[in-house]
PDB file of N, H, CA, C and O in Angstrom:
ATOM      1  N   UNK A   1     -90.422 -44.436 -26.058  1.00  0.00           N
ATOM      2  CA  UNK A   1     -90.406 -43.113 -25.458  1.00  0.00           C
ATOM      3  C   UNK A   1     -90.370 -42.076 -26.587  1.00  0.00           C
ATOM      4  O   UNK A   1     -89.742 -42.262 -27.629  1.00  0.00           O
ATOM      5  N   UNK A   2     -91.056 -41.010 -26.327  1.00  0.00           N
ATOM      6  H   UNK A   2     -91.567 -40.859 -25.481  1.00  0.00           H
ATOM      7  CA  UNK A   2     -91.358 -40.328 -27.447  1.00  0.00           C
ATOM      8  C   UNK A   2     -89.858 -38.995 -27.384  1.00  0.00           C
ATOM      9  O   UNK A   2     -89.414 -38.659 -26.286  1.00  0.00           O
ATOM     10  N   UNK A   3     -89.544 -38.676 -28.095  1.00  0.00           N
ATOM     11  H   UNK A   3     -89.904 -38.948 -28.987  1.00  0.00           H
ATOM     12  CA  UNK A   3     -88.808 -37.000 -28.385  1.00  0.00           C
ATOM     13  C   UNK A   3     -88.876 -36.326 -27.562  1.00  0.00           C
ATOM     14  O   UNK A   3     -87.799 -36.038 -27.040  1.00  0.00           O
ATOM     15  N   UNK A   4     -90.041 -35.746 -27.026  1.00  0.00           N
ATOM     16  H   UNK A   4     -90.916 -35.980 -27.450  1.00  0.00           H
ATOM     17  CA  UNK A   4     -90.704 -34.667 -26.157  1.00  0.00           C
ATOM     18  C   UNK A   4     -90.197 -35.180 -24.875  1.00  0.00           C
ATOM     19  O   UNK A   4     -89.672 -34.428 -24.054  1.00  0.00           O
ATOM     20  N   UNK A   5     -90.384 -36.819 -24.626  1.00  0.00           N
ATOM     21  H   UNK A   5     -90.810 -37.430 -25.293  1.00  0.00           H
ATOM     22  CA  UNK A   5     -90.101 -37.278 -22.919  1.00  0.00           C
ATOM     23  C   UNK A   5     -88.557 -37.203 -22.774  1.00  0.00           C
ATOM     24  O   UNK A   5     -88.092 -37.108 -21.638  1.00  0.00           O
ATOM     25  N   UNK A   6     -87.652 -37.245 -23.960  1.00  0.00           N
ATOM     26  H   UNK A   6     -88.031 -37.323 -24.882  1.00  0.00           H
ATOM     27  CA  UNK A   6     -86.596 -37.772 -23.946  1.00  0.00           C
ATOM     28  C   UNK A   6     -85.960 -36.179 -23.600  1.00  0.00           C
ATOM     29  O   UNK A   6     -85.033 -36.516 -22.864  1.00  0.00           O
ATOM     30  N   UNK A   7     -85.909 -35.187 -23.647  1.00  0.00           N
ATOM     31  H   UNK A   7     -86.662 -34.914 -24.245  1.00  0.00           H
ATOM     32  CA  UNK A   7     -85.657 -34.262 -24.034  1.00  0.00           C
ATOM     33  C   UNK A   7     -85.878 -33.839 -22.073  1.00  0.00           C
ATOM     34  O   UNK A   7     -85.005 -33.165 -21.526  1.00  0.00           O
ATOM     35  N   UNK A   8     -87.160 -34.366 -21.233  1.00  0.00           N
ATOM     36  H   UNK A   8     -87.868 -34.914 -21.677  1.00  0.00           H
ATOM     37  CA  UNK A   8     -87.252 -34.536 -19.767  1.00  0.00           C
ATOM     38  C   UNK A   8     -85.999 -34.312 -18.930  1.00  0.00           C
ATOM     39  O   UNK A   8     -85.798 -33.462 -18.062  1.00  0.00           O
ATOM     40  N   UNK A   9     -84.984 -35.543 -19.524  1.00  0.00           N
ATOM     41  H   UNK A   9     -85.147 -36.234 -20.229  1.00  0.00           H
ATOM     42  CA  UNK A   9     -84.499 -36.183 -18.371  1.00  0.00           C
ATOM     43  C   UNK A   9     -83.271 -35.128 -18.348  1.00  0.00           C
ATOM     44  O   UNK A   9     -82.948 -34.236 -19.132  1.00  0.00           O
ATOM     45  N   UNK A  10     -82.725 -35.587 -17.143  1.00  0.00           N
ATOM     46  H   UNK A  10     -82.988 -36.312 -16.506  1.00  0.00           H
ATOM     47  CA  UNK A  10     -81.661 -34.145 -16.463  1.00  0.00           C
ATOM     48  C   UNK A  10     -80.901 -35.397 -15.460  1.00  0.00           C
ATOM     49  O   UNK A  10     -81.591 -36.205 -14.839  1.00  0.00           O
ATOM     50  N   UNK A  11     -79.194 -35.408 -15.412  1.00  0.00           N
ATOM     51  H   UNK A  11     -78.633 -34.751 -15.917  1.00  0.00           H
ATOM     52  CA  UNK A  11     -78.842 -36.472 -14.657  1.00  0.00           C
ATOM     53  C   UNK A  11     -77.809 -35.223 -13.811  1.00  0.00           C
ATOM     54  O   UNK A  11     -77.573 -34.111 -14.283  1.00  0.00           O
ATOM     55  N   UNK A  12     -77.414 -35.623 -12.779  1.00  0.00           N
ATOM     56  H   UNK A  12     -77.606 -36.527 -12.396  1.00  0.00           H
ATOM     57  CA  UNK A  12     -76.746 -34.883 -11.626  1.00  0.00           C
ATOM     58  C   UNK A  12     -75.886 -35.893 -10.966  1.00  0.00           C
ATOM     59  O   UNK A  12     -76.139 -37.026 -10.560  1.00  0.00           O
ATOM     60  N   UNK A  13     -74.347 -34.887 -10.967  1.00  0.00           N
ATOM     61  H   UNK A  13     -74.141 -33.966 -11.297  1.00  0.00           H
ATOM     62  CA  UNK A  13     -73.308 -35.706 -10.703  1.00  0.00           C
ATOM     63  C   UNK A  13     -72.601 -34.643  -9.705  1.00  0.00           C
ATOM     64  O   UNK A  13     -72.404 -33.428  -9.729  1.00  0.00           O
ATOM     65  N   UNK A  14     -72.320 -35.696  -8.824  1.00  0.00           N
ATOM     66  H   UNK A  14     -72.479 -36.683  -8.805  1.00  0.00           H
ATOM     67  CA  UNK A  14     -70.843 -34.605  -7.282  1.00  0.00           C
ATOM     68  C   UNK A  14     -70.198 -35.228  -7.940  1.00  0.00           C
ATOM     69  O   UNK A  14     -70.199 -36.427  -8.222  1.00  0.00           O
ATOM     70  N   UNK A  15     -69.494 -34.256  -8.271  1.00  0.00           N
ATOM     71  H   UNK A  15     -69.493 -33.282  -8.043  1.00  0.00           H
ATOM     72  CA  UNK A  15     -67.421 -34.467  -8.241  1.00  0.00           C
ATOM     73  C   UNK A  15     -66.989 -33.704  -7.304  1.00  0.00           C
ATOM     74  O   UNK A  15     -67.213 -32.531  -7.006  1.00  0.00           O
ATOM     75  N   UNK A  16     -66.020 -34.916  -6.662  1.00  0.00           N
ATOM     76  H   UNK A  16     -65.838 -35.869  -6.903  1.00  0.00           H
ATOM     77  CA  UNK A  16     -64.500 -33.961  -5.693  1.00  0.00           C
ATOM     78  C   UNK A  16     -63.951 -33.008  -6.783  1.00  0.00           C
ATOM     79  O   UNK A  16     -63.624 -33.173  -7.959  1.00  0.00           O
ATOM     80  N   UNK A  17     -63.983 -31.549  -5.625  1.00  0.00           N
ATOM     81  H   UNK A  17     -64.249 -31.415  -4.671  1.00  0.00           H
ATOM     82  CA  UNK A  17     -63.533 -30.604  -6.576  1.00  0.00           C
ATOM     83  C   UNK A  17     -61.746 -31.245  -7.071  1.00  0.00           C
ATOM     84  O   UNK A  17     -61.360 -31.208  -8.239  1.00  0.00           O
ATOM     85  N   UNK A  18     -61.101 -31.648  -6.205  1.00  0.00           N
ATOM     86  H   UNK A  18     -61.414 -31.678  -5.256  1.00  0.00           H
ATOM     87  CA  UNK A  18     -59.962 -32.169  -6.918  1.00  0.00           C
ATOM     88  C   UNK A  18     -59.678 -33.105  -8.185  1.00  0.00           C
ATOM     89  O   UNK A  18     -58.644 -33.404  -8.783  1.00  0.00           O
ATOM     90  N   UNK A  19     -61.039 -33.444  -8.346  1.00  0.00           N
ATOM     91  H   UNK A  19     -61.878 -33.201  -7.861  1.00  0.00           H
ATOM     92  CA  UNK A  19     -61.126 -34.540  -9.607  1.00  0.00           C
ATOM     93  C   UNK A  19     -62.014 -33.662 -10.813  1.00  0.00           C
ATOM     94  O   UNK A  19     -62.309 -34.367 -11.778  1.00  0.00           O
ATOM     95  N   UNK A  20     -62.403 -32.460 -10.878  1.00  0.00           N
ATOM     96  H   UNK A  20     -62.164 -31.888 -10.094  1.00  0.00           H
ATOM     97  CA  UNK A  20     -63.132 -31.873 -11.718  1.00  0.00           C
ATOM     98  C   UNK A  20     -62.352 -31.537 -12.800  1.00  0.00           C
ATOM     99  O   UNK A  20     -62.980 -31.561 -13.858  1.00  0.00           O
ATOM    100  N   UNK A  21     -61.239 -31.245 -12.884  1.00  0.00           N
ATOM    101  H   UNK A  21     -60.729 -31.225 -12.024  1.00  0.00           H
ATOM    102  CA  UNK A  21     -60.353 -31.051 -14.378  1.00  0.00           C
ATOM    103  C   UNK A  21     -59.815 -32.287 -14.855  1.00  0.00           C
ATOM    104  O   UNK A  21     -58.976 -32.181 -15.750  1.00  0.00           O
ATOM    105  N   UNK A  22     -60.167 -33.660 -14.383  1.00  0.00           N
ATOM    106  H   UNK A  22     -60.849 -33.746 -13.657  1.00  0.00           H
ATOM    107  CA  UNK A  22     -59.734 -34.853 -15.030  1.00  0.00           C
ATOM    108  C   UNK A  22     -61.376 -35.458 -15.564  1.00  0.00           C
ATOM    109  O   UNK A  22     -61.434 -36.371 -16.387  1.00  0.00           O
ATOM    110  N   UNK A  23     -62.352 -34.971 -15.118  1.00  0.00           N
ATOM    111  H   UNK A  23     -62.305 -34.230 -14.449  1.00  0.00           H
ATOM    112  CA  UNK A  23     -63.888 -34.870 -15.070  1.00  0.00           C
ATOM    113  C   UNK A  23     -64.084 -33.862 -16.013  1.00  0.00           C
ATOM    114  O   UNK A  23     -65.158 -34.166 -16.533  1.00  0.00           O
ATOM    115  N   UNK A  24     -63.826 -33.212 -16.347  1.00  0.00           N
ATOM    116  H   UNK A  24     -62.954 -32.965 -15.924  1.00  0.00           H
ATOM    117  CA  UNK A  24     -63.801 -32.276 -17.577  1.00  0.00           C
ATOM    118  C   UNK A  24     -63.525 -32.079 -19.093  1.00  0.00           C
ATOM    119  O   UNK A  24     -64.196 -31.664 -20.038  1.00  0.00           O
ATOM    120  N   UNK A  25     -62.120 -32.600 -18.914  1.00  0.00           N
ATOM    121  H   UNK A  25     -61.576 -32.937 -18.146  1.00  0.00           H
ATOM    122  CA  UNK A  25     -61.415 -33.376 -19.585  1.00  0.00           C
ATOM    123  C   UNK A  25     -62.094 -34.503 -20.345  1.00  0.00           C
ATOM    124  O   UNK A  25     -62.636 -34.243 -21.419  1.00  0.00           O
ATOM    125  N   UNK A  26     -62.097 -35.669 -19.884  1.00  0.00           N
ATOM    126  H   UNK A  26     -61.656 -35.880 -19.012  1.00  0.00           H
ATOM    127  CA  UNK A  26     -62.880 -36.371 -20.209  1.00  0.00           C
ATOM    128  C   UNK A  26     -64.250 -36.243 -20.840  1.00  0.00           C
ATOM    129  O   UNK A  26     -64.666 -36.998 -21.718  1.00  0.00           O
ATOM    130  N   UNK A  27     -64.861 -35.308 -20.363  1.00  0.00           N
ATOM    131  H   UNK A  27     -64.523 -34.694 -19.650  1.00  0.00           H
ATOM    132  CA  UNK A  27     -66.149 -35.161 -20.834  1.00  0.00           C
ATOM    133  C   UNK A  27     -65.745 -34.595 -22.119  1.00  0.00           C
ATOM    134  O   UNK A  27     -66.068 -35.353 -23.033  1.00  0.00           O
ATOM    135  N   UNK A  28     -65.177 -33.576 -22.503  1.00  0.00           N
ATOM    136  H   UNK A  28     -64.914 -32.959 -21.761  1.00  0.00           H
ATOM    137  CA  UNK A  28     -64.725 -33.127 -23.285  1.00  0.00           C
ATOM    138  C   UNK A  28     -64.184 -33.568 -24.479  1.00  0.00           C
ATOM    139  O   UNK A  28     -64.366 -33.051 -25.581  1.00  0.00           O
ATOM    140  N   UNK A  29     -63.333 -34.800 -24.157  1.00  0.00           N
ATOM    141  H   UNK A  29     -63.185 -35.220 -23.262  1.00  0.00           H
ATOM    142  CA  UNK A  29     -62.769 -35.240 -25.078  1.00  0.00           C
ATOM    143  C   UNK A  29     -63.920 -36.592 -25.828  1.00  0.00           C
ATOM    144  O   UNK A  29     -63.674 -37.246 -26.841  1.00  0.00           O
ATOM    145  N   UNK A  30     -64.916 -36.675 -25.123  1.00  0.00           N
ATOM    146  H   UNK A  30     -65.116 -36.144 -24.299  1.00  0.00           H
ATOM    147  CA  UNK A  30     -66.754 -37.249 -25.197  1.00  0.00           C
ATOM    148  C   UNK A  30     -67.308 -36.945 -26.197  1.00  0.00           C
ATOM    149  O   UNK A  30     -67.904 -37.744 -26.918  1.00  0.00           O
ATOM    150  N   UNK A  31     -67.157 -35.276 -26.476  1.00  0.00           N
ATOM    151  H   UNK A  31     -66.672 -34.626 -25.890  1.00  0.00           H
ATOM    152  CA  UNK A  31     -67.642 -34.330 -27.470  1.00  0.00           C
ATOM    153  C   UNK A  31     -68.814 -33.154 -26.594  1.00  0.00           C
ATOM    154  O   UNK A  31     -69.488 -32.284 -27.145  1.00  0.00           O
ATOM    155  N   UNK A  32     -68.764 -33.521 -24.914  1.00  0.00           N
ATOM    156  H   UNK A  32     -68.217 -34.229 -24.466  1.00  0.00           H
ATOM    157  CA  UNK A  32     -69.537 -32.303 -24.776  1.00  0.00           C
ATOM    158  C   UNK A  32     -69.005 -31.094 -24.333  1.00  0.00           C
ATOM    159  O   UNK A  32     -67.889 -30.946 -23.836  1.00  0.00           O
ATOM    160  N   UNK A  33     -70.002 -30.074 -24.568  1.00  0.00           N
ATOM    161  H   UNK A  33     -70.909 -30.194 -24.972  1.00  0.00           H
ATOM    162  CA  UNK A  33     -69.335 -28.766 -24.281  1.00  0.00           C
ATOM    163  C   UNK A  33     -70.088 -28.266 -22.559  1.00  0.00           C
ATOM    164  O   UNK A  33     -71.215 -28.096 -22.095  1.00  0.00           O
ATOM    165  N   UNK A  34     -69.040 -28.209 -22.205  1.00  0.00           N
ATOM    166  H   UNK A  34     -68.124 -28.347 -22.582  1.00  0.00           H
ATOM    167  CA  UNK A  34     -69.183 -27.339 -20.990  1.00  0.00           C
ATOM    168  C   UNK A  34     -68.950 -26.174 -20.600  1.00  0.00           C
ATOM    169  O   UNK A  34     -67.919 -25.556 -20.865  1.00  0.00           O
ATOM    170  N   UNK A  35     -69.945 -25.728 -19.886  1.00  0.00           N
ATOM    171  H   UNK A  35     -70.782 -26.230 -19.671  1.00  0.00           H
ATOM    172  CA  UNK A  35     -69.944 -24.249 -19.143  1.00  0.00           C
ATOM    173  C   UNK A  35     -70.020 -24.315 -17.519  1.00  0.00           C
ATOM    174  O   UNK A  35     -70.097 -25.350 -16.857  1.00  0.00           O
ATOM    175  N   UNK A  36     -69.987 -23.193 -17.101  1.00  0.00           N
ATOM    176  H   UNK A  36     -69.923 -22.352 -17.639  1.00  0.00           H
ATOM    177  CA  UNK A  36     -70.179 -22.924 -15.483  1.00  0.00           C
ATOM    178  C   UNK A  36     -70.838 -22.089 -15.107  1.00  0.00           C
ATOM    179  O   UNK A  36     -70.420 -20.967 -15.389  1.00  0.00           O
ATOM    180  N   UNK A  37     -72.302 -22.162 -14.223  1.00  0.00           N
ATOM    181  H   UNK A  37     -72.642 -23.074 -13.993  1.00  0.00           H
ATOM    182  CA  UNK A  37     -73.207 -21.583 -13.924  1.00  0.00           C
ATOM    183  C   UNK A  37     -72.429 -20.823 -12.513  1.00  0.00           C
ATOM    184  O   UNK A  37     -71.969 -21.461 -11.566  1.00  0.00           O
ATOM    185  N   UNK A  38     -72.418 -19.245 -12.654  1.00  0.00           N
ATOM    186  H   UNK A  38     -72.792 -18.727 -13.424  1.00  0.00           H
ATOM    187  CA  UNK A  38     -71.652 -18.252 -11.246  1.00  0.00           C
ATOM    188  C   UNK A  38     -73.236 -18.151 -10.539  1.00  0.00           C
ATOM    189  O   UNK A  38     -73.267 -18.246  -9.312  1.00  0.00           O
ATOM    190  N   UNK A  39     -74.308 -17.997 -11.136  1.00  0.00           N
ATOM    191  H   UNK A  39     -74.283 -17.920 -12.133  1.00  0.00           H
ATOM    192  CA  UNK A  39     -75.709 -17.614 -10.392  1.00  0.00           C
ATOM    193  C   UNK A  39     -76.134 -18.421  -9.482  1.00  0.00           C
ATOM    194  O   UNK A  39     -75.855 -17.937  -8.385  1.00  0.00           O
ATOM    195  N   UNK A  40     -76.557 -19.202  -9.405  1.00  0.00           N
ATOM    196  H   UNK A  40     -76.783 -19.595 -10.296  1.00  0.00           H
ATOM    197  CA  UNK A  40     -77.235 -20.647  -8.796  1.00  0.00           C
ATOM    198  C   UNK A  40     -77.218 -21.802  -9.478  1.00  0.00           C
ATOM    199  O   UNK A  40     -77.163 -22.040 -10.685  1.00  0.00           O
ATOM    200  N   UNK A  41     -77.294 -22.726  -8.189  1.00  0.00           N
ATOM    201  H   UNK A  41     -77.339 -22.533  -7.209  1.00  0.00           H
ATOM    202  CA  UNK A  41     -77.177 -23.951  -8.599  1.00  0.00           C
ATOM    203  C   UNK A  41     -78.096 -24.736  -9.318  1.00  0.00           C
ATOM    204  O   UNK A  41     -77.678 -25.817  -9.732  1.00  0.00           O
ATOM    205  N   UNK A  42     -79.311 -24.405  -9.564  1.00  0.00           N
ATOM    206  H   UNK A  42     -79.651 -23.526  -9.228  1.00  0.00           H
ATOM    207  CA  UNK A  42     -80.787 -24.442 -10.066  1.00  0.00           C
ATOM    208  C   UNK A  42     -79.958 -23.903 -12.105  1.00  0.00           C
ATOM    209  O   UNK A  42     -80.555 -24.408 -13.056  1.00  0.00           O
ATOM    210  N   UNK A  43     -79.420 -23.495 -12.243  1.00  0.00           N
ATOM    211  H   UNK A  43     -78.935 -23.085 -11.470  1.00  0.00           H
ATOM    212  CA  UNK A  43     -78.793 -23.219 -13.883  1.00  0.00           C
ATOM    213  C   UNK A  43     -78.437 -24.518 -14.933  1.00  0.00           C
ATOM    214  O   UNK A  43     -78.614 -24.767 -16.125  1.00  0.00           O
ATOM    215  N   UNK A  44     -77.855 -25.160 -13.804  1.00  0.00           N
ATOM    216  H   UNK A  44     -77.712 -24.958 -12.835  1.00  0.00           H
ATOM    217  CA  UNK A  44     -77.612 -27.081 -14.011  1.00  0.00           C
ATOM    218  C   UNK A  44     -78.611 -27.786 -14.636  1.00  0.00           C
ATOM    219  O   UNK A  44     -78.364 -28.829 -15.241  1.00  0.00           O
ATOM    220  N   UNK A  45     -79.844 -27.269 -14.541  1.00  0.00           N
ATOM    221  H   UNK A  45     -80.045 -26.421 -14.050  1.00  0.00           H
ATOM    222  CA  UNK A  45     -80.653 -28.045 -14.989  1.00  0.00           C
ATOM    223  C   UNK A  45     -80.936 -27.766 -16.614  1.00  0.00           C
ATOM    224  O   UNK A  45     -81.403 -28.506 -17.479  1.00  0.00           O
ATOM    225  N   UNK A  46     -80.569 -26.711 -16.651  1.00  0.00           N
ATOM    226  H   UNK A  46     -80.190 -26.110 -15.948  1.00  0.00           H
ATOM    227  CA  UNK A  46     -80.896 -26.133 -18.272  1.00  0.00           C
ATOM    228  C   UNK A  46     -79.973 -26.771 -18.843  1.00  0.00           C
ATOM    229  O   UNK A  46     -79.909 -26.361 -20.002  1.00  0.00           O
ATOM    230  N   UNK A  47     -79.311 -27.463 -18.674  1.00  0.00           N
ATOM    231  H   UNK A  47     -79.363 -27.795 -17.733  1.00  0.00           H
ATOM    232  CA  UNK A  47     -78.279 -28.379 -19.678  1.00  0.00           C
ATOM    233  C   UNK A  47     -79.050 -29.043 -20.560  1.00  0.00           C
ATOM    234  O   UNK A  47     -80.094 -29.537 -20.132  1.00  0.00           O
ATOM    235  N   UNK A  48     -78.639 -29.220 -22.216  1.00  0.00           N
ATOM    236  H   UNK A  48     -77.791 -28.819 -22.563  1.00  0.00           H
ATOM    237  CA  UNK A  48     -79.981 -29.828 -22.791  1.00  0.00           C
ATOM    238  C   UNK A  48     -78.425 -31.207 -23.609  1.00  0.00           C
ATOM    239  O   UNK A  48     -77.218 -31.026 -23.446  1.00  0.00           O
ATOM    240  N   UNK A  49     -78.849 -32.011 -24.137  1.00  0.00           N
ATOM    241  H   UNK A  49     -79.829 -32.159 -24.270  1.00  0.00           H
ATOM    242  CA  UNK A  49     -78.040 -32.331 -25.683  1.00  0.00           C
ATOM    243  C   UNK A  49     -76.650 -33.019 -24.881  1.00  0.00           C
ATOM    244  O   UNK A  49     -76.483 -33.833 -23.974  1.00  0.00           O
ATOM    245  N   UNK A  50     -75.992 -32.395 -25.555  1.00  0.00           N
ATOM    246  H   UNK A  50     -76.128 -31.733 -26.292  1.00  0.00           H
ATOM    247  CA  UNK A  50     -74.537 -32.350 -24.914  1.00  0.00           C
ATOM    248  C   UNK A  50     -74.136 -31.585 -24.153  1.00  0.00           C
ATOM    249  O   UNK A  50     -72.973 -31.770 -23.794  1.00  0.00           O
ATOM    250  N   UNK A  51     -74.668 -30.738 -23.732  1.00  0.00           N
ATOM    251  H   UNK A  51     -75.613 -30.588 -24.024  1.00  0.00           H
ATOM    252  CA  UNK A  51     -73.908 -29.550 -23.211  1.00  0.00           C
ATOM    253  C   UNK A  51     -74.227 -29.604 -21.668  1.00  0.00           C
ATOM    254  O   UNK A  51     -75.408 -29.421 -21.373  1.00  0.00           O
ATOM    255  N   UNK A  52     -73.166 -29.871 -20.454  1.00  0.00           N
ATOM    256  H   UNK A  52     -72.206 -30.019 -20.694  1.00  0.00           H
ATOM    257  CA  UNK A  52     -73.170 -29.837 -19.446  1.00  0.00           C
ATOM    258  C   UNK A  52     -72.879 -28.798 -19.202  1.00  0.00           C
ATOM    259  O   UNK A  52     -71.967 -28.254 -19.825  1.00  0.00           O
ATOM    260  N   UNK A  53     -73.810 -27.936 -17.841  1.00  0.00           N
ATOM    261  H   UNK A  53     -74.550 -28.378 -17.335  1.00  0.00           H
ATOM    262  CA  UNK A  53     -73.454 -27.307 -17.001  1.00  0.00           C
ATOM    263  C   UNK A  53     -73.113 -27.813 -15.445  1.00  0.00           C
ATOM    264  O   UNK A  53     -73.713 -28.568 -14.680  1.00  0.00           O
ATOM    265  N   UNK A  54     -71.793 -27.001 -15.323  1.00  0.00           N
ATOM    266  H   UNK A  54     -71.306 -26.388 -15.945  1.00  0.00           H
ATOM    267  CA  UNK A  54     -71.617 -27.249 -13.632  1.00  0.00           C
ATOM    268  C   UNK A  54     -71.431 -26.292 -13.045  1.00  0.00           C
ATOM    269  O   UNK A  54     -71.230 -25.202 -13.580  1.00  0.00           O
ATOM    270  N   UNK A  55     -71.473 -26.603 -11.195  1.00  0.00           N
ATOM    271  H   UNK A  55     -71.636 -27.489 -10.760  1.00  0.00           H
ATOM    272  CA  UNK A  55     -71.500 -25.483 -10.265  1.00  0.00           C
ATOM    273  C   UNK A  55     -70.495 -25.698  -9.347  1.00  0.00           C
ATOM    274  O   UNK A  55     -70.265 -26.781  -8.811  1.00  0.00           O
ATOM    275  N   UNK A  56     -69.639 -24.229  -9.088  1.00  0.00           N
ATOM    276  H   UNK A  56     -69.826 -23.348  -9.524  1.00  0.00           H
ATOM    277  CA  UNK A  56     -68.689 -24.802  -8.043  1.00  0.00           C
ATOM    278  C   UNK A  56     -69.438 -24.924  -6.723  1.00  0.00           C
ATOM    279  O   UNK A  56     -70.645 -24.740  -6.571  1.00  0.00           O
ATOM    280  N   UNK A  57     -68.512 -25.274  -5.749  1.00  0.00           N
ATOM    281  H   UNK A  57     -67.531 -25.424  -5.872  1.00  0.00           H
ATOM    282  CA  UNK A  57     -69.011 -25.624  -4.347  1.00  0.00           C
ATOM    283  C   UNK A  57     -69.196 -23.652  -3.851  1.00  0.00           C
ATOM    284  O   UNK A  57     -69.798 -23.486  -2.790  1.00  0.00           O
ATOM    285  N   UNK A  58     -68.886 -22.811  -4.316  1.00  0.00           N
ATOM    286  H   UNK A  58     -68.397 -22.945  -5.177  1.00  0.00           H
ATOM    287  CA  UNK A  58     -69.237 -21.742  -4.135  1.00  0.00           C
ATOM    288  C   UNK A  58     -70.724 -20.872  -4.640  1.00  0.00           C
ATOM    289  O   UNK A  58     -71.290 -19.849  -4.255  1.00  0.00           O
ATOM    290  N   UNK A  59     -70.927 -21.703  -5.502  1.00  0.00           N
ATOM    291  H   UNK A  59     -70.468 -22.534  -5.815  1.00  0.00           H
ATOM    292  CA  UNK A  59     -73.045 -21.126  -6.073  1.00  0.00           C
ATOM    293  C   UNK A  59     -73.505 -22.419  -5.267  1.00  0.00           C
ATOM    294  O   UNK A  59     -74.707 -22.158  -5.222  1.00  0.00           O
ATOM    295  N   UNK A  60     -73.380 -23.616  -4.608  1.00  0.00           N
ATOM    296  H   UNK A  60     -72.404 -23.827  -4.645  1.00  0.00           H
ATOM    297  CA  UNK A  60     -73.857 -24.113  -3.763  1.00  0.00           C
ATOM    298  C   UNK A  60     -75.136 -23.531  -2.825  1.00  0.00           C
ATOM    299  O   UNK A  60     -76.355 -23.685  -2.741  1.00  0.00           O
ATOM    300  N   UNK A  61     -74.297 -22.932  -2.318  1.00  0.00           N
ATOM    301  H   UNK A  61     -73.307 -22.807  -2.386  1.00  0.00           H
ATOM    302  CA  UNK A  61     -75.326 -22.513  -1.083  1.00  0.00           C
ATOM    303  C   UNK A  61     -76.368 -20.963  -1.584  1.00  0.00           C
ATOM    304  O   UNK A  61     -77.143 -20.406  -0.806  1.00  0.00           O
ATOM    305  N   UNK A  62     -76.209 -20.682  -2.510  1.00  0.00           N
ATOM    306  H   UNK A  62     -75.580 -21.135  -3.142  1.00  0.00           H
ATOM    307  CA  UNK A  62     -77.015 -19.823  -3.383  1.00  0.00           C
ATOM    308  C   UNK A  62     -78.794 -20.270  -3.396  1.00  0.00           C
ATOM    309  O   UNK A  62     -79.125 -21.390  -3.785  1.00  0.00           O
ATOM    310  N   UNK A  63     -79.567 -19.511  -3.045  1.00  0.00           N
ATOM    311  H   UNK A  63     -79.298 -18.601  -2.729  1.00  0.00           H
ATOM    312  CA  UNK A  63     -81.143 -19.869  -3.534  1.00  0.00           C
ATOM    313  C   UNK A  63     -81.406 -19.844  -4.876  1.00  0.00           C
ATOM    314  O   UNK A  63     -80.968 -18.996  -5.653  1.00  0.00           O
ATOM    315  N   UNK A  64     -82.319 -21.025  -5.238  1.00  0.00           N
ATOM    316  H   UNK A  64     -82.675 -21.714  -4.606  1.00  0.00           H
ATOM    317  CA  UNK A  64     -82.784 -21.189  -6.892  1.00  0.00           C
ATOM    318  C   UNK A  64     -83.757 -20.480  -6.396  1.00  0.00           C
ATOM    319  O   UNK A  64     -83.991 -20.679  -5.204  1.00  0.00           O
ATOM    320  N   UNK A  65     -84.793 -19.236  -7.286  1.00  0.00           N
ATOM    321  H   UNK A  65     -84.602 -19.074  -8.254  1.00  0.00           H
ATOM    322  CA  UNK A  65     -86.001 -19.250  -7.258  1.00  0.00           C
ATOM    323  C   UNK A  65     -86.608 -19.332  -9.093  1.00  0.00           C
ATOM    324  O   UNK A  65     -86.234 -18.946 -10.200  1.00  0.00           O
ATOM    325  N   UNK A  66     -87.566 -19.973  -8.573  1.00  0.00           N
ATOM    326  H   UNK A  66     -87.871 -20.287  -7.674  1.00  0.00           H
ATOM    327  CA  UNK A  66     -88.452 -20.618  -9.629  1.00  0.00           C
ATOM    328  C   UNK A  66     -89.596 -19.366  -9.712  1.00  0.00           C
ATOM    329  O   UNK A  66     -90.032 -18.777  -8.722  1.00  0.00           O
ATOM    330  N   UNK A  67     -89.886 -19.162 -10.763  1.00  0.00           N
ATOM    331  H   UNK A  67     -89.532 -19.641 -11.567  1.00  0.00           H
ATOM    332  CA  UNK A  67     -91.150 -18.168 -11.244  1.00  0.00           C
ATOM    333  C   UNK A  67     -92.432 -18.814 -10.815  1.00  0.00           C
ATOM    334  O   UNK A  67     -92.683 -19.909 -11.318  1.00  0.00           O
ATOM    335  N   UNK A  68     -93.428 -18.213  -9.814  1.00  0.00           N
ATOM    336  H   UNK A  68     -93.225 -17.323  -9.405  1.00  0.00           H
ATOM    337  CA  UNK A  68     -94.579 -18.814  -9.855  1.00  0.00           C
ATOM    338  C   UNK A  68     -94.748 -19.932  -8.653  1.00  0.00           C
ATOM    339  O   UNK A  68     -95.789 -20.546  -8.422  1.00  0.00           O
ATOM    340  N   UNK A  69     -93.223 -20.096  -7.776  1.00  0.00           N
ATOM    341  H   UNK A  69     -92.377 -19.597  -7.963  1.00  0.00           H
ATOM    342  CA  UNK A  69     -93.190 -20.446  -7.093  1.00  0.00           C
ATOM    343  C   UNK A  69     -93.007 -20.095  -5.406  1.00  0.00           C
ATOM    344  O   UNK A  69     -93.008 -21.009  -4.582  1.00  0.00           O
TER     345      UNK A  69
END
């Protein structure tokens, strides 16, 4: 697999919001850095490397719009 494909992939995880600061934590102590997308839930995807973004159950129900779409 080349650089360019690897760079593709995007993985998506539900956590119980009650388990998200032991889910955090952990990730953290992993070495990645996390942030929190307030706009939409469609922001998640721009996570590149290490760096996770998550969404509360409140940008949930928010519309992604895509340019061109």
């Amino acid at each position: 697999m080349s650089d360019w494909n690897a760079n593709l992939n995007r993985y998506l995880y539900w956590v119980e919001p009650e388990r998200l600061p032991e889910v955090k934590s952990q990730l953290q102590g992993a070495g990645f850095e996390l942030s929190s997308t307030s706009l939409t839930p469609c922001q998640v995807l721009h996570a590149t490397g290490n760096k996770v973004i998550y969404a509360s159950p409140s940008v949930w129900s928010r519309i992604c719009v895509r340019q061109g779409s």
